[in-house]
C-alpha positions in Angstrom: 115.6 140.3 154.2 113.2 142.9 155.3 110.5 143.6 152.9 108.8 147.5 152.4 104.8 147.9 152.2 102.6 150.6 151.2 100.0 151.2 153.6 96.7 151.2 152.2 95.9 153.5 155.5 98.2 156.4 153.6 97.9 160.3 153.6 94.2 161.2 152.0 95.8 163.5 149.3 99.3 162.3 148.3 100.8 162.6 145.7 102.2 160.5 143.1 105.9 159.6 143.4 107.5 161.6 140.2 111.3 160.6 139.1 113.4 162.7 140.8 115.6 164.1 137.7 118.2 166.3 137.0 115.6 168.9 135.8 112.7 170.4 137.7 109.1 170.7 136.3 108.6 174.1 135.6 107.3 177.2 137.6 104.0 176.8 135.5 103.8 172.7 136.5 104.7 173.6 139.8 101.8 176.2 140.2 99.4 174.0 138.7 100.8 170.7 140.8 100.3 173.2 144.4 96.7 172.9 143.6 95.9 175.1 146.6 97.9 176.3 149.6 97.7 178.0 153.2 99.9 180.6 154.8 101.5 179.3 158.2 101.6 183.0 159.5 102.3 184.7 163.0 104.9 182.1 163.5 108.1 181.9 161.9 108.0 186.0 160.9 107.0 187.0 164.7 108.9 190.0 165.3 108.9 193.2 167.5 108.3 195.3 165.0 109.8 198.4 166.4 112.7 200.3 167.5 110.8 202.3 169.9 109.8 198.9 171.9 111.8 195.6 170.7 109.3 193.5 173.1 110.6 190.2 172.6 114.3 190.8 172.7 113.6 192.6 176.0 111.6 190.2 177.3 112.3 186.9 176.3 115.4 185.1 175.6 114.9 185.1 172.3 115.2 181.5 171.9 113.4 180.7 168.3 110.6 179.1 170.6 110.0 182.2 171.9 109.3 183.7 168.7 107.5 181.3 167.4 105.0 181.6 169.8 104.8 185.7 170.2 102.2 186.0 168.1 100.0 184.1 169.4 100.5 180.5 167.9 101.4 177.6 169.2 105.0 175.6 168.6 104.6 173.8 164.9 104.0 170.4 165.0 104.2 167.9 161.9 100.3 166.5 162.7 99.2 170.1 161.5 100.4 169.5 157.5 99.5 165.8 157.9 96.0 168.0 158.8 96.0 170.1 155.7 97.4 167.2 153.6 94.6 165.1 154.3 91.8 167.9 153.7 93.4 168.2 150.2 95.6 171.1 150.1 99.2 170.7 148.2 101.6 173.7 149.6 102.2 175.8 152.2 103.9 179.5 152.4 106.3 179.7 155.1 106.7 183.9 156.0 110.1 184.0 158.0 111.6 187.3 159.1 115.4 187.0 159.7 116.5 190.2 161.0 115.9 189.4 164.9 118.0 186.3 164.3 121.0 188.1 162.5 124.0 189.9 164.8 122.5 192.6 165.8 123.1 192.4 170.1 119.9 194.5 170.6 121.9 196.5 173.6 118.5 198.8 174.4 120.1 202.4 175.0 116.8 204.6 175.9 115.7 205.4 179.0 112.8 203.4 179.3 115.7 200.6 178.2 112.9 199.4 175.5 115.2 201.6 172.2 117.0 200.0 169.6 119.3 202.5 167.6 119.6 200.1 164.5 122.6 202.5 163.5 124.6 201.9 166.5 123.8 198.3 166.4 123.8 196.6 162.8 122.0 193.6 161.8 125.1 192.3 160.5 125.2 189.4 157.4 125.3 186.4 159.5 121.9 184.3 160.4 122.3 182.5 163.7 122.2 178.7 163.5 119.8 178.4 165.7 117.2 179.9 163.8 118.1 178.7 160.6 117.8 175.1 162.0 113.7 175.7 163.3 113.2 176.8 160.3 114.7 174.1 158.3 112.8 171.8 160.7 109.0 173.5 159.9 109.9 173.7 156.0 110.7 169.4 156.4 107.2 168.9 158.2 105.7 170.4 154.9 108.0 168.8 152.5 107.8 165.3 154.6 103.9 165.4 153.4 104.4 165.3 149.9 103.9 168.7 149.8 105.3 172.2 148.2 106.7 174.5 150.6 107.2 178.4 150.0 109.8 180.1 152.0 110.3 183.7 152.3 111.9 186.8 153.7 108.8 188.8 155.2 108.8 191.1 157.6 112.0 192.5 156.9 110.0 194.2 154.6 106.7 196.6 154.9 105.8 199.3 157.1 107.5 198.9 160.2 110.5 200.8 161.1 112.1 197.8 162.1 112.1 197.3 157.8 115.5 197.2 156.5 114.4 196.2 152.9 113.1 199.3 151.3 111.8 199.8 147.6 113.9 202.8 147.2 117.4 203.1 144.6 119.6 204.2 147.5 118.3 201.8 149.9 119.3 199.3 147.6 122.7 200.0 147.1 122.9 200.5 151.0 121.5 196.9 151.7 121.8 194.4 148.5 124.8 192.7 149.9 123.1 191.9 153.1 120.1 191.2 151.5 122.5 189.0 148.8 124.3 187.4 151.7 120.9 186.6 153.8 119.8 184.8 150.9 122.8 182.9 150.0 123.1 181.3 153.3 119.0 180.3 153.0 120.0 178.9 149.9 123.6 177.1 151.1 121.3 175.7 153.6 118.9 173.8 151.1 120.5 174.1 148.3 119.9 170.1 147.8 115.9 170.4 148.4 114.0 169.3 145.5 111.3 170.7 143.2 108.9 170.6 146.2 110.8 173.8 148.0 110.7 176.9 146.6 112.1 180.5 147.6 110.4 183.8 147.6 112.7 186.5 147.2 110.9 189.2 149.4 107.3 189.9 151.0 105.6 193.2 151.0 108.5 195.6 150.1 107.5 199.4 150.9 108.9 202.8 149.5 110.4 205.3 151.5 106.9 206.8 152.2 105.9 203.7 153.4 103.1 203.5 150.2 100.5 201.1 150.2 98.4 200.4 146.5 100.9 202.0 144.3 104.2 203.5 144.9 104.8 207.4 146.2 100.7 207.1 147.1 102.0 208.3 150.7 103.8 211.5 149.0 102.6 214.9 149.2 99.4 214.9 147.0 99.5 211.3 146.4 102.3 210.7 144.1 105.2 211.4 143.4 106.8 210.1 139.9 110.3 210.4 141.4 109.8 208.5 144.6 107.8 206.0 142.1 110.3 205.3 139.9 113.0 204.9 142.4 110.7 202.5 144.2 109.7 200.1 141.1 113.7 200.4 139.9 114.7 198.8 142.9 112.1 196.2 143.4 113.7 195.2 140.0 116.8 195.4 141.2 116.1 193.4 144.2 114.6 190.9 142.6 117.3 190.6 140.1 119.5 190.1 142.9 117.6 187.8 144.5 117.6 185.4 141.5 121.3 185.9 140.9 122.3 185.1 144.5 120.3 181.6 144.2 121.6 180.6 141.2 125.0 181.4 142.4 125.1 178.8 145.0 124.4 175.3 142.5 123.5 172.1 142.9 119.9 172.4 142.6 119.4 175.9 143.3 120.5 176.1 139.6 116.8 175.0 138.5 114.8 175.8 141.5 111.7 177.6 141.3 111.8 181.1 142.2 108.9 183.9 143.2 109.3 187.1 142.9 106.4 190.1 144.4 105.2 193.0 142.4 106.0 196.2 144.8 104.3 196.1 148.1 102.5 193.0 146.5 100.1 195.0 145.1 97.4 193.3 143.2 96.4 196.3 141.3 92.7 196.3 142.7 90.4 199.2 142.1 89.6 202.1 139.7 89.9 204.9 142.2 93.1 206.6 140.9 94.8 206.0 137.1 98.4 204.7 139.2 96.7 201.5 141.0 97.7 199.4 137.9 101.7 200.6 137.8 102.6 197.8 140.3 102.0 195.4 137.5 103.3 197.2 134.9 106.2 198.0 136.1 107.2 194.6 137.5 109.9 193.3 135.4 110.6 189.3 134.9 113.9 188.8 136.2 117.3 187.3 133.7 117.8 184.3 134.5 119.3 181.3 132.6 116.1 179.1 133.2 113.5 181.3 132.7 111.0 179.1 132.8 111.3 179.0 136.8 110.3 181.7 137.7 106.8 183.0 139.1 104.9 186.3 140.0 103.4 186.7 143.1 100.7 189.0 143.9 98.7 189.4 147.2 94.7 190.2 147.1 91.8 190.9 149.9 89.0 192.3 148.1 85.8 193.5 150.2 83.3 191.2 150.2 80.3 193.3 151.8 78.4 193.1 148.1 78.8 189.8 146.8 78.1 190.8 143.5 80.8 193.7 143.2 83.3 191.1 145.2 82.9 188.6 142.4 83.1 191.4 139.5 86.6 192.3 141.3 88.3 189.2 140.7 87.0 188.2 137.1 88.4 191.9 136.4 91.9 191.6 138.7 92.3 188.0 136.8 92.2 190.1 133.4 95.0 192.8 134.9 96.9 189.9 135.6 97.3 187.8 132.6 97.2 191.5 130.9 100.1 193.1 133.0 102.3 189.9 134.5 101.7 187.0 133.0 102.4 187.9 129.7 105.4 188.9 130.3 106.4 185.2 130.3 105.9 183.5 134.1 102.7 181.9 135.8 101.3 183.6 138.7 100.5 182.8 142.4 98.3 185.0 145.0 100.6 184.4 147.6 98.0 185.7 150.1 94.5 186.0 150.0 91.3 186.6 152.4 89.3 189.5 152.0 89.7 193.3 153.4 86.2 193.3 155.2 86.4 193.5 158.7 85.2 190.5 160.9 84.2 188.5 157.8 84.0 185.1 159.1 81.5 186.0 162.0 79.4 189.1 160.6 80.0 188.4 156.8 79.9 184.4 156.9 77.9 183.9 153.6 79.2 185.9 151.6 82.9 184.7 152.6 82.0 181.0 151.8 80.8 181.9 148.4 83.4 184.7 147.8 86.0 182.2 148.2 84.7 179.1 146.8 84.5 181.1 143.3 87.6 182.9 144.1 89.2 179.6 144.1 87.3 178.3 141.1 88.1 181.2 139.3 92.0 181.3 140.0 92.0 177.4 139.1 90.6 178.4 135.9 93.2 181.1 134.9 96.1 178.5 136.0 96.5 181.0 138.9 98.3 179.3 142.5 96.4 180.4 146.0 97.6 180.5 149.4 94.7 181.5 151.9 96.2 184.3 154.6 96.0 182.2 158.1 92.7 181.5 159.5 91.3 178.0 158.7 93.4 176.8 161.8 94.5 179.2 164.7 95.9 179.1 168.2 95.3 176.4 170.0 93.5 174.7 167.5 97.1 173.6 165.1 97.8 172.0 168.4 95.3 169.6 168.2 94.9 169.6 165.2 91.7 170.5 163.7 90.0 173.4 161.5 88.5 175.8 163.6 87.0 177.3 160.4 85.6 174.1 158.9 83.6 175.9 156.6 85.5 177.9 155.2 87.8 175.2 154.6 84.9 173.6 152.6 84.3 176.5 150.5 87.9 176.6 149.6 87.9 172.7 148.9 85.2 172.8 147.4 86.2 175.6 145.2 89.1 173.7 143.5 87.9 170.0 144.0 84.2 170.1 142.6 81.3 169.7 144.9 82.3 165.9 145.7 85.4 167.7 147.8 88.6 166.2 147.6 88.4 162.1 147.5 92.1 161.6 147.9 94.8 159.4 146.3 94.9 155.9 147.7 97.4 153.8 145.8 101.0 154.9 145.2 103.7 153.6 142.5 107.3 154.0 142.1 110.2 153.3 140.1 112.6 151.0 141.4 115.7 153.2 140.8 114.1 156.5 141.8 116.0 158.6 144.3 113.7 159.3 146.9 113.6 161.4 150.5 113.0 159.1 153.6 110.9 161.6 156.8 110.6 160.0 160.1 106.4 160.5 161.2 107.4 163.2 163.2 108.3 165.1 159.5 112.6 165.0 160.6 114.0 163.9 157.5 116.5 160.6 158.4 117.4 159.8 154.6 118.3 161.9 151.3 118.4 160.7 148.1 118.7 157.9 148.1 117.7 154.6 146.0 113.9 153.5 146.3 115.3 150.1 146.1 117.7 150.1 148.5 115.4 151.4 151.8 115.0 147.9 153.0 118.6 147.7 153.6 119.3 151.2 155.3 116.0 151.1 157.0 115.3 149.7 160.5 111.8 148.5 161.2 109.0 150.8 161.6 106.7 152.9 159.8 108.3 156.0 157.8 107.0 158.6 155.0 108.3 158.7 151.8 106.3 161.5 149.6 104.0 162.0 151.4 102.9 158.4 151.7 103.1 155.7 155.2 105.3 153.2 154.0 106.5 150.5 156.6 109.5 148.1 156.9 109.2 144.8 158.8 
């Protein structure tokens, strides 16, 4: 009989086997168990980003490699979350854009032969398998670490006119059943995931007028209270339908944690015009029949040229919102965060480290989940992998950990009967659910992970 050992050699970071039960911790748990997270971005929501020059369907063919790499960034490997387990952070945002992956044929009609007439050529409801299997590969190299994975429909949203999600009553009733029908297959597809996988209904969802800071604030004269209102009813709406779809679908979609953005993910920064607070206010908590899994989700880069002023700004955003979101009865995360000055890590390097090792302290404090925006580990650099950024990094750590940094979990326990995941190293997930005390039998030898922890079977 084969016999299983922990390796003392595990993950720096792991965490704890919990009981896998028929009820998930709750969205406020969950935020506080993330500790901190980190955005894989310009990978997995690479897209053209307009009709006027759809670059990579013209140019590529448009296998998901291709768009996984458009941006700029290498193909994910599983050593890159094995990186950011080990350095102590707990979760990762994955920003997927789906609508270059639907049905949509992308037969260019202009004469340059670079113009998509999205009219003529629907996106369709259908995601292509293809896709939907890279992505379910990336959100298993998170999940293989013992970590919480975010995933997302992004850039299907926002300012592009590629943007087929639009904060705007009419739009809605033109696109909720694809948007339903996107969702439900993204949920069909993990629908047995545990607590560690979490869906985020939509990313930074624009008004007609394409408004950034507060809805209608690209109108004639700044605002416009019927644009506005038809802009925060359907971010409502949408995410109403967002939770409705997930639950829909069962099995453990029935208790899964969902996240929900204020319009345009507004953060509600600033005291330049009397509107810049309505994205808060007028953010609704979903129904739902577990309430208590649902989270906010707000996204933040304050300036950081005047320390001082930079620090003021988040002590006073952390009052708007406990104030304007979480009282209305879910816990918070800043989905995205970094800071709004330009060139910050090389001209501004100071102030960034102590602007976010207080920003972190701060949010940690209030209960409040981060996910830093990118940098940290770019290009080249997740190939290898390492922190080009190291600093930053240490700030961040720091920030959350205390100034001993992050020391790491070294021994692991389990119960006997728990049902457990079995990942292969390479973060491809070989077993599912099945009993803790029955891996020696269904296990060849060799060296697997199992919550984020090395175990091997001789």
């Amino acid at each position: 009989m084969r016999n299983i050992f922990f390796i003392v050699l595990t993950l720096m970071g792991s965490i704890s086997m919990q009981t896998v039960a028929q009820s998930f911790e709750t969205a406020t748990e969950a935020v506080k168990n993330m500790r901190i997270g980190w955005n894989l971005g310009n990978t997995l929501e690479s897209n053209s980003g307009d009709t006027l020059n759809m670059w990579i369907e013209h140019w590529t063919d448009r296998s998901p490699s291709k768009y996984e790499t458009a941006w700029g960034q290498p193909v994910v490997n599983p050593a890159l979350f094995q990186m950011l387990k080990q350095a102590g952070f707990n979760a990762v945002r994955v920003p997927v854009t789906w609508y270059p992956h639907m049905e949509a044929t992308f037969q260019f009609k202009g004469s340059d032969n670079s113009i998509w007439y999205p009219w003529k050529d629907p996106l369709g409801t259908q995601i292509q398998q293809t896709w939907i299997k890279r992505v379910h590969q990336v959100v298993d190299y998170v999940i293989s670490q013992g970590m919480y994975c975010i995933l997302n429909v992004h850039h299907d949203t926002g300012a592009s006119n590629t943007a087929w999600l639009i904060a705007d009553e009419n739009v809605y009733n033109q696109q909720h059943q694809r948007f339903e029908a996107v969702w439900q297959q993204i949920a069909e597809e993990f629908r047995d995931y545990d607590e560690h996988l979490l869906f985020e209904g939509y990313n930074e969802m624009l008004d007609s007028k394409r408004s950034w800071c507060f809805a209608s604030f690209g109108a004639n004269g700044g605002y416009d209270a019927s644009i506005a209102k038809s802009a925060y009813n359907a971010i409502n709406s949408y995410a109403q339908s967002f939770v409705n779809t997930i639950r829909a679908t069962g099995g453990n979609n029935l208790q899964r944690n969902l996240v929900v953005c204020t319009y345009g993910a507004c953060d509600g920064s600033g005291t330049w015009n009397s509107h810049l607070k309505d994205p808060l206010k007028e953010m609704k908590l979903p129904e739902d029949v577990v309430s208590e899994h649902l989270i906010f989700e707000v996204h933040s880069y304050p300036k950081i040229d005047n320390l001082t002023t930079a620090k003021n700004e988040v002590r006073n955003l952390i009052k708007s919102w406990n104030s304007h979101l979480i009282s209305k009865g879910a816990p918070l995360i800043v989905g995205e965060w970094g800071t709004s000055t330009d060139n910050a890590y090389e001209n501004h390097r100071d102030n960034y480290l102590e602007f976010a090792k207080h920003f972190i302290a701060m949010t940690k404090s209030y209960n409040i989940g981060t996910f830093h925006w990118m940098g940290l580990t770019d290009g080249e650099h997740r190939s290898v992998p390492e922190f080009n950024q190291p600093d930053l990094v240490e700030a961040i750590i720091k920030g959350y950990y205390g100034e001993e940094g992050y020391t790491g979990v070294t021994t692991i326990t389990a119960d006997r009967n728990e049902m457990v995941d079995v990942y292969s190293l390479h973060g491809v997930r070989l077993l599912h659910q099945v009993p803790y005390s029955q891996l020696q039998s269904l296990l060849k030898s060799g060296i697997y992970v199992v919550r984020g922890k090395k175990i091997i079977v001789r």
